[in-house]
N, C-alpha and C positions, 0 to 999 in steps of 0.2 A: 273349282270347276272341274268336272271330269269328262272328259271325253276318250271314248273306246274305240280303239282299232282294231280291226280283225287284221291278223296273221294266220294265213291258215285257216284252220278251224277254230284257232284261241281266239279269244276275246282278250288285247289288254288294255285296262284302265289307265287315264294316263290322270296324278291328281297335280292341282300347282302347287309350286313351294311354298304359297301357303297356306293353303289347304295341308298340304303334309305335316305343317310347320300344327297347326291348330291340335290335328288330330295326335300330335307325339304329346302337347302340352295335356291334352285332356285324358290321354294313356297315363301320363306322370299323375296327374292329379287323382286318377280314380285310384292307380296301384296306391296311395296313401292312404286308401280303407278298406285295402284289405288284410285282414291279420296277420302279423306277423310270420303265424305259422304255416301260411298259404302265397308268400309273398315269394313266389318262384320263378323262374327264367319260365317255367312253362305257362303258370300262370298266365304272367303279361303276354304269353304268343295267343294264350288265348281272348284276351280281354283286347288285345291288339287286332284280332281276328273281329269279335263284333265290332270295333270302332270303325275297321273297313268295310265293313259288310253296310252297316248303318249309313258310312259315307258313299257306298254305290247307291243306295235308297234313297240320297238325298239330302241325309243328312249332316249337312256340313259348320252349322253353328258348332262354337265349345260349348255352350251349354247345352245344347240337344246332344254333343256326344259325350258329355260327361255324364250326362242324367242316362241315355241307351247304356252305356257299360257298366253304370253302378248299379244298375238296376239286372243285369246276369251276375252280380258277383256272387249270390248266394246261389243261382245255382250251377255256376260253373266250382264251388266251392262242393257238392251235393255231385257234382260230376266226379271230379277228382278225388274221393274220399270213397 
């Protein structure tokens, strides 16, 4: 569940533990298909970036965030190349 606070002018999301807990399993699970040669600390910030973005959308099953991430790997692979 997320709920947003305004500070200021930010907006911060606030997720539950297990919500966080779902979306770290389903980060581990997608970095397992991505190749080797692309398997980078930057990578996962960014593959960690849609899984957040998808979970402000709504989407907070593991399988709706496994399927949103795996589904940018080729072209955040196409970005970074």
């Amino acid at each position: 569940m997320k709920i947003s606070r305004r500070i200021g002018r930010t907006i911060m999301a606030y997720y539950s533990p297990q919500l966080i807990h779902t979306m770290r399993a389903a980060l581990d699970a997608v970095m397992t298909q991505v190749p080797m040669s692309h398997a980078t600390p930057g990578f996962k910030a960014h593959l960690a970036e849609v899984i957040l973005q998808a979970a402000a959308q709504g989407v907070t099953s593991y399988d709706g965030l496994v399927a949103t991430a795996s589904d940018q790997i080729q072209t955040i692979i196409s970005m970074l190349t």
